[in-house]
N, C-alpha and C positions, 0 to 999 in steps of 0.2 A: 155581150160576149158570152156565147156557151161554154161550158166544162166537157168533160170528156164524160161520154155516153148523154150526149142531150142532143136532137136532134130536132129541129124547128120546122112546126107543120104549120101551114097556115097562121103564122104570125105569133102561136103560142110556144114556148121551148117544150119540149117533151121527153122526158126522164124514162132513156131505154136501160133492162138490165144487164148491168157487165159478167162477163163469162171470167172466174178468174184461171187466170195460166195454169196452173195445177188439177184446178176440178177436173170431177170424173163427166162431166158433161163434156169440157172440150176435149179431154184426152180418149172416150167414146165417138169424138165427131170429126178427129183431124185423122186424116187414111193412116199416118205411121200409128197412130193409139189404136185404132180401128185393128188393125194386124194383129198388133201387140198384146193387145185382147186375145182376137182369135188365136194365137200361137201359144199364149199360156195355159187358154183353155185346151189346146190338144195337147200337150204337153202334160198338162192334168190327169187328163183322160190317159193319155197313153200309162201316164205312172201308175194311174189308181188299176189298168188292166193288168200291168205287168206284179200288183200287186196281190192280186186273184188270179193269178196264174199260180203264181207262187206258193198261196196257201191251200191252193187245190192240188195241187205236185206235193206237197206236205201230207197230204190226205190219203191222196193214193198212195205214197210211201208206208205210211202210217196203217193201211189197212191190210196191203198187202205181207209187210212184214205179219201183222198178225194171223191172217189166211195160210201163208206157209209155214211160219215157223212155231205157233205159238196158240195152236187152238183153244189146246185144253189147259193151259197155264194161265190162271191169273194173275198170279203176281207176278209174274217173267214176261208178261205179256206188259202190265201195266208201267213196270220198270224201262223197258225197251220203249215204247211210247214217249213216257217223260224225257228221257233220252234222244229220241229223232225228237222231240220236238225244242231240245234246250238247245241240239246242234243247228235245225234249222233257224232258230231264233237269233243264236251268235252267228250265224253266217248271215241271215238279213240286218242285224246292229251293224255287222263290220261291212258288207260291200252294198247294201243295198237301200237304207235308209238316209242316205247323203252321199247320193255318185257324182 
């Protein structure tokens, strides 16, 4: 009588390996894990762009304010900076780090 994963070849039993239900091998080989992969993976991606969009809009804010208003000041310059950047950081804590 064989066990479960033994497979009899030419008269001798022969001990295949079992794949278990959870591993990332069969959740990598069944089409819905397959998907499920790729969907997280863009899903990823798309966050991590919309992530460097973000900090680049940050930038330009940040430079721009300085280019117009704020050439020859440095401490007024430095303060306003600290400033766009505490705002954009509480607006990415509250709507963009957990949507």
């Amino acid at each position: 009588m064989m066990g479960s994963g033994q497979h009899k070849t030419h008269g001798t039993p022969v001990k295949t390996a079992e794949i278990e239900p959870g591993s990332k091998f069969r959740r990598l080989h069944t089409s819905a894990g397959l998907f499920d992969d790729i969907f997280k993976r863009v899903i990823e991606m798309g966050r991590n762009m919309s992530v460097v969009l973000y900090i680049v809009v940050m930038i330009a804010v940040v430079v721009s304010g300085d280019v117009l208003f704020f050439k020859n000041r440095f401490f007024e310059r430095l303060i306003a900076n600290i400033g766009i950047v505490l705002v954009f950081l509480a607006f990415y804590l509250r709507f963009l780090k957990n949507p």
